[in-house]
Every structure is written in structure tokens, then in C-alpha cells.
C-alpha angles and dihedrals in degrees: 000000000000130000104245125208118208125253093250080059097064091029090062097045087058090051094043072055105047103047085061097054091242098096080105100047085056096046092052093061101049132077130276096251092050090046085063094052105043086047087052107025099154084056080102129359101235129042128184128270095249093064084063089046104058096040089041083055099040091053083052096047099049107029105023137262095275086063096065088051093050096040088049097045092053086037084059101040086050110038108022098025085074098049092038103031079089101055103035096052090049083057092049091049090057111023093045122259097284127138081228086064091059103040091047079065103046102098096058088040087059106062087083089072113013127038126193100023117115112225118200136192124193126163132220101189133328101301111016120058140153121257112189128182119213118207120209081232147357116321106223088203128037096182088066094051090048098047101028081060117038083054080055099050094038082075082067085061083054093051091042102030089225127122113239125205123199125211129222109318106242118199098207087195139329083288105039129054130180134202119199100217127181128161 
């Protein structure tokens, strides 16, 4: 089994793209198949992983790292923010405005956009803890993983209001990766 990623997912990531001119850029690096399906996401409403994987490494091999976390973390604010703001406020309401709040929660916000990858909180004090992401197989790329995620967790500085900094990115094996995150 993949891990699979929705079709808003993709779909968001094009527009992320697209709204900086560079959708073209993307599409010219990856391959004919994923083109397809980047040009027709809501064809189906799941893709596999792999589809992720190669634009996700494209955008890092031609603009940088730092572009994916910026692109994910708008790709988050703008497609998901709107599906999860809800929940997760309610949770902050009741479980206190803490970045913790909001990680403890990842791993049930994420199955809008990502099916099949474990997501695990565990603290280390009030305000430090460990979030590590479990891949149903080997990752080919762990830039991808590192960079795809942390745009995804800054959202959780938006609905907190409190910076977050992330440690040295550990890759646990070819499958499990772990951020060391305080505020």
C-alpha cells in the first residue's frame, strides 16, 4: 500500500503554482502521466503518493527547499484552513492555544489531503515535543518529507499565533521521520 494524497491537495498545489507564474515551470519537469493528472486532479479523488513525490521534487530541484515550505504552507492556509479552522479552534477553545493543541491533532486534520501516513505527537514538556510521520514504505526523498511538512505545520503558528521552531530533521528510517518542534 501508498500513501495517497486527495485531489484538493494537488489541486491546491497547482493553484499555489500557478498564482506565482511558475505552474509551467513544474509541469515541465515532471513526467507526462503526472502532467495529466496535475492538469485534471478531480478526475479521481485520490492519487498516489508518488504523484506528490515527484512535483514536490521537481519544485525543490528547480526553486529551492524553502519553496515547497512556503507553497505548503499557503496550500494549507488556502485549501485545508478552511475545512479544518473549525476544528481546530474548537480544540483550542477547549484544550488551551498551544501549538501542541494543534499537533496532537495532526494526524486526524490530515486525512483531507493525505491518506495512509501515521502522524504522532509526543511532548516533551509544555511547550517542546516530537512529531513524527510514518510512511506505509520507503520514502525515495527526504527533503521532500522535511520541507512538504514543516509548510504544512507553520499553519498551526497562524491558528496559535505562536512561532514555532523546529529542531534537526531526523529521518528514523527510510519510512519514519521526526521533527523536534517547541514554541
Amino acid at each position: 500500500m501508498d500513501f495517497e494524497v486527495s485531489a484538493t491537495n494537488l489541486a491546491g498545489l497547482m493553484k499555489a503554482l500557478e498564482a506565482d507564474g511558475s505552474a509551467a515551470k513544474v509541469l515541465s519537469m515532471v513526467s507526462a502521466s503526472t502532467q495529466a493528472i496535475l492538469k485534471m486532479p478531480h478526475a479521481q479523488r485520490w492519487h498516489p503518493g508518488a504523484i506528490a513525490v515527484e512535483v514536490w521534487s521537481a519544485i525543490i530541484d528547480t526553486f529551492g527547499a524553502p519553496r515547497l515550505e512556503q507553497l505548503n504552507l499557503l496550500l494549507t492556509r488556502q485549501s485545508f484552513g478552511p475545512i479544518v479552522r473549525p476544528l481546530v479552534k474548537v480544540a483550542l477553545a477547549l484544550g488551551g492555544n498551544s501549538p501542541a493543541t494543534v499537533l496532537a491533532r495532526l494526524d486526524d486534520a490530515i486525512k483531507v489531503a493525505t491518506r495512509h501516513v501515521k502522524v504522532t505527537w509526543a511532548a516533551s514538556g509544555p511547550t517542546a515535543g516530537t512529531i513524527t510521520f510514518e510512511y506505509p514504505r520507503a520514502m525515495p526523498r527526504t527533503d521532500v518529507i522535511e520541507y512538504g511538512w514543516r509548510g504544512a505545520m507553520r499553519f498551526g503558528e497562524e491558528l496559535t499565533g505562536k512561532p514555532m521552531r523546529f529542531g534537526a530533521f531526523r529521518c528514523d528510517s527510510d519510512r519514519r521521520f521526526t521533527f523536534p518542534v517547541s514554541w
